[in-house]
DRENVEXTI-211259 format. One record per atom (N, C-alpha, C): x, y, z. Coordinates in steps of 0.1 Angstrom, whole numbers, padded with zeros to 4 digits, always signed. Example, Ala and Ser with C-alpha at 12.3 -4.5 7.8 and 13.67 -1.06 7.14 Angstrom:
2
+0132-0057+0078+0123-0045+0078+0132-0033+0078+0128-0022+0071+0137-0011+0071+0129+0000+0079
//
This chain:
131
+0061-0256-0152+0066-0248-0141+0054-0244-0133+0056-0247-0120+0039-0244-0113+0047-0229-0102+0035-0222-0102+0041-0212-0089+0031-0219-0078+0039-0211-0071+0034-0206-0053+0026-0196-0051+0013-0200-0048+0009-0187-0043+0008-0185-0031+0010-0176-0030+0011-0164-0015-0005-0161-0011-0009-0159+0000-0014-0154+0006-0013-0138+0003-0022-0132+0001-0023-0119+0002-0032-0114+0018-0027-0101+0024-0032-0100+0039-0041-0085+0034-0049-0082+0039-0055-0068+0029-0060-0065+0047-0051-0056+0051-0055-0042+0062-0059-0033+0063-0069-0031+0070-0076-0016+0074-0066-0006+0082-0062+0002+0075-0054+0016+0083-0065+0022+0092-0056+0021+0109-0070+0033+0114-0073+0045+0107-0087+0050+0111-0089+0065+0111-0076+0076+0111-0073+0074+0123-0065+0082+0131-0049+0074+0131-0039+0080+0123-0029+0075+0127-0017+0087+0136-0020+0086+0147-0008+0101+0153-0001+0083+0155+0007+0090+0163+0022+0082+0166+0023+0070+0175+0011+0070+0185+0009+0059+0191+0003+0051+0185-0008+0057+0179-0016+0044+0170-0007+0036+0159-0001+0046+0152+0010+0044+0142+0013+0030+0148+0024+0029+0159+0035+0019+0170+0024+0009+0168+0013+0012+0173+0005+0001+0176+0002-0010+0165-0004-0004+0155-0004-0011+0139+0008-0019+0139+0018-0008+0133+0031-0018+0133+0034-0029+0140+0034-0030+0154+0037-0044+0162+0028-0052+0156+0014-0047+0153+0000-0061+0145+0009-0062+0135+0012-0052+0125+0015-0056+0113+0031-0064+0110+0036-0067+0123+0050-0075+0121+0048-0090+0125+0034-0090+0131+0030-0108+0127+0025-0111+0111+0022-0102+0106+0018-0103+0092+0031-0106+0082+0039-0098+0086+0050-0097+0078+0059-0102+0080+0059-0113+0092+0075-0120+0094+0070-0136+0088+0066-0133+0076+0070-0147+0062+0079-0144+0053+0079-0153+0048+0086-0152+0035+0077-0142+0024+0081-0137+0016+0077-0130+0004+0059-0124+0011+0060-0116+0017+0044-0108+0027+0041-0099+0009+0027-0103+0012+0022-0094+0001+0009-0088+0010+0010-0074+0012+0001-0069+0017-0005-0054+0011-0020-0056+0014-0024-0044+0007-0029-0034+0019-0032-0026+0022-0033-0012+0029-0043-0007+0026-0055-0010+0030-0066-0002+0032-0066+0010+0037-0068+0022+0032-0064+0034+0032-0077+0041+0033-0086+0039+0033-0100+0043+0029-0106+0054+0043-0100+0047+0059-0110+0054+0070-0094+0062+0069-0083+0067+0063-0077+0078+0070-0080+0090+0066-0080+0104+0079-0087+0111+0078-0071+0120+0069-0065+0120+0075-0050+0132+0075-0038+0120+0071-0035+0124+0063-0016+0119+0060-0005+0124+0066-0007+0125+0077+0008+0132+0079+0016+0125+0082+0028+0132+0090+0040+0124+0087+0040+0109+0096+0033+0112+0106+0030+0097+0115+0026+0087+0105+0017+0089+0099+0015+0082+0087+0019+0074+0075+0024+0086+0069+0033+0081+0060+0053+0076+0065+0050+0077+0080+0065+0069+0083+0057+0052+0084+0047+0056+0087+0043+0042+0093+0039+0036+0080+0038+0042+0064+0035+0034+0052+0048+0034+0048+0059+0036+0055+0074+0034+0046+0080+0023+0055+0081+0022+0071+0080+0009+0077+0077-0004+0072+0063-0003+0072+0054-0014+0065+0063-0018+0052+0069-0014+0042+0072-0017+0034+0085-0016+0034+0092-0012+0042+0104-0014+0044+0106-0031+0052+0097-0035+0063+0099-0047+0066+0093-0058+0054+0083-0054+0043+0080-0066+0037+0093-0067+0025+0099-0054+0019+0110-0055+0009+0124-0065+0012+0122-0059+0033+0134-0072+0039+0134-0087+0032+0119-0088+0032+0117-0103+0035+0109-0106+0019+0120-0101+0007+0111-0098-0005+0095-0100-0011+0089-0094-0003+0072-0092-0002+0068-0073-0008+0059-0071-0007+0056-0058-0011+0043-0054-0004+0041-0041-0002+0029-0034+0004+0024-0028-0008+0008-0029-0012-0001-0020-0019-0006-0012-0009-0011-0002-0020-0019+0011-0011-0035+0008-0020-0047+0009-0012-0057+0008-0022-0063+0018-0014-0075+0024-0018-0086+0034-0016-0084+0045-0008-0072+0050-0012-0069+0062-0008-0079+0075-0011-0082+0082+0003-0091+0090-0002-0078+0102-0007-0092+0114-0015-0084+0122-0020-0075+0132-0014-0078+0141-0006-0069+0145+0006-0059+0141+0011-0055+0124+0018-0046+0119+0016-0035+0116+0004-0045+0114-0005-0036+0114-0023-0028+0125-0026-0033+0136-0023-0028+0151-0025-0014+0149-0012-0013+0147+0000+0002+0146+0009+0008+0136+0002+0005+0122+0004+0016+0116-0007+0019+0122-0022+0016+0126-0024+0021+0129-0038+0030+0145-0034+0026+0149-0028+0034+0158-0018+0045+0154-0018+0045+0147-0006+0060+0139-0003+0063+0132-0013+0060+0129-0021+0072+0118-0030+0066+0106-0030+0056+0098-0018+0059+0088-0014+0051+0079-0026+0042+0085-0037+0036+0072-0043+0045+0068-0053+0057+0075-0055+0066+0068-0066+0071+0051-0063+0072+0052-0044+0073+0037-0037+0061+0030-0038+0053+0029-0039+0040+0025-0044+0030+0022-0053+0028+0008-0051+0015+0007-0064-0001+0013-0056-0007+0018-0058-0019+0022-0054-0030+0019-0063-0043+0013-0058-0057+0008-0064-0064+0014-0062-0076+0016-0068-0091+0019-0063-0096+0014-0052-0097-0003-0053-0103-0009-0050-0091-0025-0042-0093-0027-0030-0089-0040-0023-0088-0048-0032-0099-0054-0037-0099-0064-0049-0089-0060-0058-0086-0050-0068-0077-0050-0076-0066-0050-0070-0063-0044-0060-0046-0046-0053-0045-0061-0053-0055-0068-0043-0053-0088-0039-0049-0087-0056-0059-0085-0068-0053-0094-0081-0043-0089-0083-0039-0078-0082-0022-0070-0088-0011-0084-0082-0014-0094-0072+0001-0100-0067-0006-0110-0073-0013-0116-0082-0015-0127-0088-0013-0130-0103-0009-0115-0109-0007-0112-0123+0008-0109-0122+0015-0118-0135+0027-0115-0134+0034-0099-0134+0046-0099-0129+0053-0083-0128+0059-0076-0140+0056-0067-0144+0066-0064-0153+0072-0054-0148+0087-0055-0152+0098-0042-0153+0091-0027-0150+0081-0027-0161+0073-0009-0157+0068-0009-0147+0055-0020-0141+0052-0019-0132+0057-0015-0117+0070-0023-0117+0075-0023-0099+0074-0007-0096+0069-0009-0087+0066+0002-0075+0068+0016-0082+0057+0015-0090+0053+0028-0095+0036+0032-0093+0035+0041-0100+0017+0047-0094+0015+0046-0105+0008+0034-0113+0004+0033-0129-0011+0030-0122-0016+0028-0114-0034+0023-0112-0042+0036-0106-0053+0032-0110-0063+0042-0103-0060+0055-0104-0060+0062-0089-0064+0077-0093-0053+0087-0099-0042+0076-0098-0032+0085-0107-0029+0087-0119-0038+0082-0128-0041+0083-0141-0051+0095-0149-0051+0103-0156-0056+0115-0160-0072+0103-0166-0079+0107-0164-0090+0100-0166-0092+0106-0182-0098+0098-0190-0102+0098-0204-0111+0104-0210-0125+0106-0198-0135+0108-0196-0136+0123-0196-0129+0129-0196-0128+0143-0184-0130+0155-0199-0143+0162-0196-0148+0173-0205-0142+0184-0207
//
């Protein structure tokens, strides 16, 4: 049995997402996403603020890749932003990374049942380390 691999698309979130910029992303990010099965990861790293412009525009995004059974990662979320999603609810819909590189390998390693769209990576884990 051989698979298909997909292309993975790995985006930089502006700085600044108020509501225009939001619109703007989106129209880019609906040439990304009108394939079959979009696997895209979400560079989260330059946002300053999570608010709600934001996080509609991280439920969008994933709302058009789920259409077209694809999935959005979240990777390098700073911590400030981590703290509003987890606020809102929203990383339950989400796998989130440290790092771009580990999101790209997350769509190359098979899925399991626990995994789908939960917050099992990176900073949502009680670190082991911790004195």
């Amino acid at each position: 049995m051989s698979t298909r691999m997909h292309a993975v698309a790995v985006k930089q979130l502006p700085e600044k997402l108020n509501a225009k910029q939001g619109r703007l992303f989106f129209e880019e990010m609906e040439s990304w996403v009108n394939v079959d099965h979009p696997r895209i990861v979400l560079d989260c790293s330059r946002v300053q603020r999570m608010d709600r412009s934001a996080m509609h525009l991280l439920l969008c995004c994933l709302e058009e890749a789920l259409k077209r059974n694809g999935d959005v990662k979240l990777a390098r979320i700073p911590e400030d932003a981590m703290g509003s999603l987890t606020e809102m609810g929203l990383l339950r819909l989400f796998e989130v990374f440290d790092t771009n590189a580990d999101a790209v390998e997350s769509f190359h390693r098979p899925r399991s049942h626990a995994a789908s769209h939960g917050n099992m990576h990176g900073a949502h884990q009680p670190s082991s380390n911790a004195a």
